[in-house]
N, C-alpha and C positions, 0 to 999 in steps of 0.2 A: 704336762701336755693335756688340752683338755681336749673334747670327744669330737671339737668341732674341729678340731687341730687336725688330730687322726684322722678325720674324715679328708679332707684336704688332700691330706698326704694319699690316704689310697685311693683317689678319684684321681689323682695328677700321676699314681705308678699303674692305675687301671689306662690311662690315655695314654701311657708313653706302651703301655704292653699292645694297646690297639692299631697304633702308630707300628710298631712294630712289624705285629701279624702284616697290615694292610700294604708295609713297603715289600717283605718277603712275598707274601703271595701276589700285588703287582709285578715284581721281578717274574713269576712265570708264567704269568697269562699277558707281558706285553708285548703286543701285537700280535697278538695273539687275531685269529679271523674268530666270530663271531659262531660262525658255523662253514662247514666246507660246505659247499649244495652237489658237490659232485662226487657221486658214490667212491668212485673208484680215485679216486683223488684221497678221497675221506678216509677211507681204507687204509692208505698207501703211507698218509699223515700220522693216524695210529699206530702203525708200524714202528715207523721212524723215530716217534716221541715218549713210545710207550704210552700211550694214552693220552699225552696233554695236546692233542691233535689241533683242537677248537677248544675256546671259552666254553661253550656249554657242556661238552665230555668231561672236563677240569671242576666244573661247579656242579656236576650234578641234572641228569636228563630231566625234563620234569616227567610226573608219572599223570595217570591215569589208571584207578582201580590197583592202587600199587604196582603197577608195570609202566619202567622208563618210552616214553616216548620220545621218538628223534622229531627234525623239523622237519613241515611237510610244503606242500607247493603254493599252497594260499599262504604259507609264513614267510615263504621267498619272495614270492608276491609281494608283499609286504614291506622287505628286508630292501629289496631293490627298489620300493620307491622313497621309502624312507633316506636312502641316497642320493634321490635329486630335486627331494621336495622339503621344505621344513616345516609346513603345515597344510598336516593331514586329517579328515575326516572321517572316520571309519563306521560302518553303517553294520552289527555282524548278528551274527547268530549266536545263542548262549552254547557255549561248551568247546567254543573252537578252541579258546585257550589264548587270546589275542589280547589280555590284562598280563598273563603272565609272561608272554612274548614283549610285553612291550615293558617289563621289569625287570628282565634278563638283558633288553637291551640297551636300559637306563646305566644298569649296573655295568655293563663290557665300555661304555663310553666313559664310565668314570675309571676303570681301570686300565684300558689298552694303552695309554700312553698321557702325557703330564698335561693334554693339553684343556680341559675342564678344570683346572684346580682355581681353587678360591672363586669360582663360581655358585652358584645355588639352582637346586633342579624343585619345581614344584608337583607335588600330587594334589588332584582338589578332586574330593569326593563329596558325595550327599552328606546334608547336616549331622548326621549320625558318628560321633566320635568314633564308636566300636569298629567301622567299615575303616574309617583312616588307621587306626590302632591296625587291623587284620591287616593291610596292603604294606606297611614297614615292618613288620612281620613277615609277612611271605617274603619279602627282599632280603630283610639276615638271616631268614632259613636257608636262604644260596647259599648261605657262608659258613653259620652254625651248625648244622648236620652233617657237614663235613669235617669239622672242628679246621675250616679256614681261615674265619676271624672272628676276636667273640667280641661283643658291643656293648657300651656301656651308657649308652646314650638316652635318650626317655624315649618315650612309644612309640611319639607321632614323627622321631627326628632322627637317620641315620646317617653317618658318614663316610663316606668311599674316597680314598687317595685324595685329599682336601676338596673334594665335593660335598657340600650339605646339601641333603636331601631333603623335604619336610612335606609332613600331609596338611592338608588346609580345608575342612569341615566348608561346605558352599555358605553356609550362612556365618561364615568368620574370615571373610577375604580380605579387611583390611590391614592385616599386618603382613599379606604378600603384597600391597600396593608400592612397599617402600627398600624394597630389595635395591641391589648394584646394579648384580652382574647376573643375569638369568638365562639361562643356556638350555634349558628343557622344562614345559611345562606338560603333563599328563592329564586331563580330563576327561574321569573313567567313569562310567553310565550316565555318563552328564545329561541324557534325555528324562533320568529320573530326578534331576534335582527340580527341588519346589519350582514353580514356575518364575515368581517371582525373583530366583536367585540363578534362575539360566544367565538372561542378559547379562546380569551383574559378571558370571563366572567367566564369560566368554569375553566382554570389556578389559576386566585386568587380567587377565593372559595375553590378550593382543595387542596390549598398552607397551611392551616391551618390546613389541618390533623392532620400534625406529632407536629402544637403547640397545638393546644387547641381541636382537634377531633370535631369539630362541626357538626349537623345535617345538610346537605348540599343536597337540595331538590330541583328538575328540575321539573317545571311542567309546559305544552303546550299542546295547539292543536298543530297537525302537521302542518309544513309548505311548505317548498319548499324541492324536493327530496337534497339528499347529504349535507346537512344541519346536525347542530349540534346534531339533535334527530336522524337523521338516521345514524351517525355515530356512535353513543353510542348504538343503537340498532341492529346494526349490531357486536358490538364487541364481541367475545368468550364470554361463559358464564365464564369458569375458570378464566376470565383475567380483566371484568368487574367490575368496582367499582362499581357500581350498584343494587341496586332492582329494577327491573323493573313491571312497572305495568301499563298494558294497559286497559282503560277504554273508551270501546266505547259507544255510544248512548243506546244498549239494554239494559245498566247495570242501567239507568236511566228510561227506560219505565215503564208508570206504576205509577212511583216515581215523581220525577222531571219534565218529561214529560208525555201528554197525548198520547194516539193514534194520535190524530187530530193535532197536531201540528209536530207528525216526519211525518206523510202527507205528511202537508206545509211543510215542510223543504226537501223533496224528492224532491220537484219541484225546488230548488233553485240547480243552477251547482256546488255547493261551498257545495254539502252536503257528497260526499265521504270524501272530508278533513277537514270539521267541527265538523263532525258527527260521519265520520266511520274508521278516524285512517289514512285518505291513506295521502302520500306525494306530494301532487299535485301542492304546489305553489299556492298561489294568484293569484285569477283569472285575465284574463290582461284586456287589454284595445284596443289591435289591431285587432285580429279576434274575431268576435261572436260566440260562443258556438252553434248555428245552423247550421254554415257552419262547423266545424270543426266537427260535428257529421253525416253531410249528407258525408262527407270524407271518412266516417271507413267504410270499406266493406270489408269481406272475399274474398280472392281472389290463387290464388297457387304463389308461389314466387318462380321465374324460378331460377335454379341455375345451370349455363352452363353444368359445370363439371360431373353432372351426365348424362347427354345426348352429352358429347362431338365429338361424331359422328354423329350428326345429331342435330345440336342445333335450335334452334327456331330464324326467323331472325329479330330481333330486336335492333337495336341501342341503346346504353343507353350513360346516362350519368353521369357524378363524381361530386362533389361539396366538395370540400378540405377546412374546416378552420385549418392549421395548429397550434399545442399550444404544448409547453411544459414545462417542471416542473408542478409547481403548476396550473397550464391553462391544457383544454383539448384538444386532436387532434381529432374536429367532423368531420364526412363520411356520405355523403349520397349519393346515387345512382338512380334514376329513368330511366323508359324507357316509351317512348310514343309509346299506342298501342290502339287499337280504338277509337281516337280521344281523349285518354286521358293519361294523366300524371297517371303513377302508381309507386307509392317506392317500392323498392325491397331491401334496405339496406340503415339504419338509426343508426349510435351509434355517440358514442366518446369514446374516451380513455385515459386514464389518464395517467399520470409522462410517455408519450411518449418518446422513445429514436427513435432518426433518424431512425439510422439504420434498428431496430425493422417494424418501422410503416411503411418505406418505401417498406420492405417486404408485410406487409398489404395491402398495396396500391395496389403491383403488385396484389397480389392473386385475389386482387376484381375485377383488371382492368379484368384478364382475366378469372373470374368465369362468371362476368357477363356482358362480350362482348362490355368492356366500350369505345368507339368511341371519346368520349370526355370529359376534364375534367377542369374542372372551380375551380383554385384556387385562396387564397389571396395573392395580392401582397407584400405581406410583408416577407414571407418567401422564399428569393430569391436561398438559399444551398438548401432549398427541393426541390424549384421548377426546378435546375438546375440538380439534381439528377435525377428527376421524366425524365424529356427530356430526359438527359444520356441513359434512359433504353429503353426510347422509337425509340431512333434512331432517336430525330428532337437536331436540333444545340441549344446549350444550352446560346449562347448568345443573348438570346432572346430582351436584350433592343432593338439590334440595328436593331433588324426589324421593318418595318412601321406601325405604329400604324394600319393602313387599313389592313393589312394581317393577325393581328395579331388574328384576329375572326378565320381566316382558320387554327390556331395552334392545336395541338392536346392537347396539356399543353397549359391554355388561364391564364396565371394571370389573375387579374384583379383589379384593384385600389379599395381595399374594402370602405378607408376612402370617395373618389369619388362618390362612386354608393351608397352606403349602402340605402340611403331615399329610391331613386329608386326601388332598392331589395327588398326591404322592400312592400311598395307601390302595385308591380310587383307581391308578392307573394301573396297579400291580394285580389289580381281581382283574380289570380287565383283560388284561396279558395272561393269567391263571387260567383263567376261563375261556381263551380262546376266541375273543370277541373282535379283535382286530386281526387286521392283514395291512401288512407290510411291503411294498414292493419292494425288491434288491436293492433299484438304484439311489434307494434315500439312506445311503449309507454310513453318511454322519447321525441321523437318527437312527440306525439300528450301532451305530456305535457307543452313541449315549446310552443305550437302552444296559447293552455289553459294559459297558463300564461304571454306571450309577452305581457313585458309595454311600450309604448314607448311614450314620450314627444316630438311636433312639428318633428315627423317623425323619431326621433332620438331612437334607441333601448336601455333601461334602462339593462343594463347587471347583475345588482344584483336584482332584481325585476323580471326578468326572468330567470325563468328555465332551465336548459342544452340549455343554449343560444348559443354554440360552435355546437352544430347540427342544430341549426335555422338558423345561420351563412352558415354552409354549407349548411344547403336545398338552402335559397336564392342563393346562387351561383348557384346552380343543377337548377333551376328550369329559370335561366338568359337568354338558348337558345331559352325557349319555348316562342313563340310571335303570337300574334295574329292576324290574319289576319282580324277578324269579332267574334264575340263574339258567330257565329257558327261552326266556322274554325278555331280551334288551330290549328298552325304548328310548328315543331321543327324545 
């Protein structure tokens, strides 16, 4: 017999002993209810069964801090819509426990009764192997730590009473494209998968509607704004595939959390988006969160047009990252005025048309009395447009680089400068040279979220990076003479 023989043989008496375990222990969890929700019912079932009251008394309560925790009212919450919807959204807070809630009840649908078998159930996590590896793992730990059934299976792939389970890394989704019979798919922080493999994850999940109708379940903290949760949560309710369900921190106080710990978690900058639902992106890595908050001050934000007969004399200036299609066209506008850099106009725009935005442009030049405008060199029809209107010669190569600072339209070689810019905006913000109104809060989001490696700006890591793009530009004329003397 050779080794590859043996191997055979104990991998087919390993599958007949798993088979085994998985029919004995289906025999006493079928039909078992999921969980009682009614105390005194609950009670009454323990009694009666010696403890095999519900599936989760049987498998094991899950814990926190080493102490079992029962289900609470946001998990029956939960439990009952998961009953009259098959796809759900869930928008939550970190630590509720609604990845593990909803792996407990992957597992009681494979076991309560014959009717999943020879089905397939999918998990699709971030590209990260190790995260799919952990999640098929936590699921035979229901099993294994009880010594209820032991598994012989590979990392990413478990099976429950003829249900294969399988994890699926978001940047390897084409071999779940070609499945049967698909009866549950799970897509767990899916606001953090690469942006580029959102659409993708949410496309083949909901390609098996019209075969097999499967329960097809979104559940994340929030992550970065315009991200795949705030798309879905923005859609019509009439037009929405969706339940949606949003579960912030309070739903957990009390329960899952103490007082003392939503506290501590107040003091961390990362607690509106961990905690309280908001879309703020991953906190970054270039400005400190104390300077970006000594920035925000209330302040009146001049807008020429309604005092056009007497306007206020302030010079401002423009910062243009041109984008269009799928890219966005970001704006922003400042004006230096007692000794400080202040914004007056911060967006971007999306699926820009020329024509369109170059209207925009004008309007802003002349609401708010804009002197000078700092765009990317990359966009040479707009920027030849923008000149057009303004009355300077639109062939601008062939002027000397040296003049080209006294232009009223200043390209500027983005790929060139960008560290600089970058660099340039961060003394600013150090030093306290800007102020920030509240309401430009996709720019103070970008500011919260900007990652960038050896100077270089991570554009899917950061936040409406298309307005951080322009601020840099806007903020290129202000230089410093002394670190008590800005001058534009």
């Amino acid at each position: 017999m050779t080794f590859k023989d043996l191997k055979k043989i104990v991998a087919t008496n390993n599958n007949q002993l798993q088979q085994q375990q998985t029919t004995l222990f289906s025999s006493i969890v079928w039909d078992k209810p999921f969980w009682i929700w009614n105390i005194d019912e609950h009670k009454m079932a323990d009694i009666i069964t010696s403890g095999d009251c519900c599936f989760n008394h049987i498998i094991g309560l899950p814990k926190k801090n080493a102490q079992d925790m029962p289900f609470f009212d946001y998990e029956k919450l939960l439990f009952d819509i998961l009953q009259l919807h098959k796809h759900i959204w869930i928008k939550k807070a970190t630590g509720l426990g609604i990845t593990e809630c909803m792996l407990r009840y992957m597992a009681w649908l494979c076991l309560r009764n014959n009717n999943l078998q020879g089905t397939q159930m999918c998990i699709v996590t971030g590209p990260r192997i190790d995260l799919a590896i952990t999640l098929i793992d936590r699921m035979k730990r229901l099993f294994i730590d009880k010594g209820l059934i032991t598994f012989d299976s590979k990392e990413t792939v478990i099976e429950l009473n003829g249900v294969h389970i399988e994890v699926y890394p978001s940047h390897h989704l084409d071999a779940m494209r070609g499945l049967s019979d698909v009866s549950f798919v799970l897509l767990d922080e899916a606001d953090f998968f690469p942006p580029g493999q959102q659409q993708d994850a949410r496309d083949v999940s909901e390609r098996y509607i019209g075969k097999s109708n499967p329960w097809i379940i979104m559940v994340s903290t929030p992550n970065a704004p315009d991200g795949l949760f705030e798309r879905i949560e923005k859609e019509p309710e009439e037009t929405c595939l969706y339940k949606r369900l949003f579960l912030d921190y309070s739903y957990g106080l009390g329960t899952i959390y103490t007082e003392a710990e939503i506290a501590a978690a107040k003091a961390s900058p990362s607690f509106e988006r961990e905690y309280n639902l908001k879309y703020l992106g991953l906190i970054g890595n270039v400005f400190h969160v104390k300077d970006i908050e000594a920035a925000i001050k209330e302040y009146k934000i001049v807008e020429y047009l309604d005092d056009i007969t007497n306007p206020p004399y302030l010079q401002e200036v423009m910062g243009l990252d041109p984008g269009w299609g799928v890219s966005s066209f970001g704006i922003v506008v400042t004006h230096f005025v007692d000794g400080l850099v202040r914004i007056v106009h911060a967006n971007q725009y999306t699926r820009s048309d020329h024509s369109e935005t170059l209207l925009v442009v004008q309007d802003l030049i002349q609401r708010y009395n804009v002197t000078k405008v700092l765009i990317d060199g990359s966009a040479p029809s707009f920027i030849r447009a923008l000149k057009m209107q303004w009355a300077e010669r639109p062939d601008y190569e062939n002027v000397d680089k040296k003049m080209r600072e006294y232009m009223k339209v200043e390209p500027v070689s983005f790929g060139v400068e960008h560290k600089i810019l970058l660099y340039h905006t961060k003394f600013l913000l150090e030093n306290h040279y800007l102020q920030i109104h509240p309401c430009f809060d996709k720019l103070l989001t970008a500011l919260r979220s900007a990652w960038a490696k050896d100077g270089v700006l991570d554009k899917e890591l950061t936040s409406f990076d298309d307005i951080l793009d322009a601020f840099r530009l806007c903020l290129r004329p202000y230089r410093e003479k002394s670190q008590e003397d800005l001058i534009a």
